[in-house]
ZAMARGU-4260 file (C-alpha; in steps of 0.2 Angstrom, whole numbers, plus 5000, padded with zeros to 4 digits):
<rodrens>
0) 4546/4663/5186 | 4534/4649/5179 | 4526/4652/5161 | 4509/4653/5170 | 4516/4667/5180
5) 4521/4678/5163 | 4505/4675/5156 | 4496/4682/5173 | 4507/4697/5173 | 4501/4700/5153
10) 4483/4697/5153 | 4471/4714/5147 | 4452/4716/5150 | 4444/4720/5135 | 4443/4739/5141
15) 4459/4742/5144 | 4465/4737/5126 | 4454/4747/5118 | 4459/4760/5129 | 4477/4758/5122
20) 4472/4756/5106 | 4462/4773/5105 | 4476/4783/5114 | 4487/4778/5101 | 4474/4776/5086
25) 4473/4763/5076 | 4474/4763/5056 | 4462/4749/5046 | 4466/4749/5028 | 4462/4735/5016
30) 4456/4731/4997 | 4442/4718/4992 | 4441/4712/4974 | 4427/4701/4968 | 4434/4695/4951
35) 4425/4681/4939 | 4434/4678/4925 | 4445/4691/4924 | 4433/4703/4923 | 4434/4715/4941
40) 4415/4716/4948 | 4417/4724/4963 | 4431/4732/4971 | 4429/4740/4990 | 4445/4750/4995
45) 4445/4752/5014 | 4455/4765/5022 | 4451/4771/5040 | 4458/4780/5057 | 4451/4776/5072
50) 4454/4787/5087 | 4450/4796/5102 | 4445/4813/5102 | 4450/4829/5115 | 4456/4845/5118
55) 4471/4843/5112 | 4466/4836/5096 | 4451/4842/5086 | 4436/4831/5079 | 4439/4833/5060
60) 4419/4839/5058 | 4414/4858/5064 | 4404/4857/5078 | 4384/4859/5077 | 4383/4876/5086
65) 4396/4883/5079
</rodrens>
């Protein structure tokens, strides 16, 4: 098989990779200093879980109604 043809066979719409990702869920973490001198001015700590929601698992809120 040519390398054209492997890189055919492992092309992803946009849709279906985020499809994958949210089945699985994704976790985004990360930390942002902004330091002059030493001196720490601002610091964002980033820690997030990005997934879909069903039956099966629960939103993490209580529903409106309820």
């Amino acid at each position: 098989m040519t390398g054209d043809g492997l890189l055919a066979e492992r092309r992803l719409s946009l849709v279906d990779l985020l499809d994958r990702l949210l089945a699985g869920g994704v976790v985004v973490a990360g930390d942002l200093t902004l330091r002059i001198a030493d001196v720490d001015l601002v610091r964002i700590d980033l820690h997030a879980l990005i997934s879909s929601i069903d039956e099966r698992v629960p939103a993490p809120w209580e529903e409106a109604g309820a």
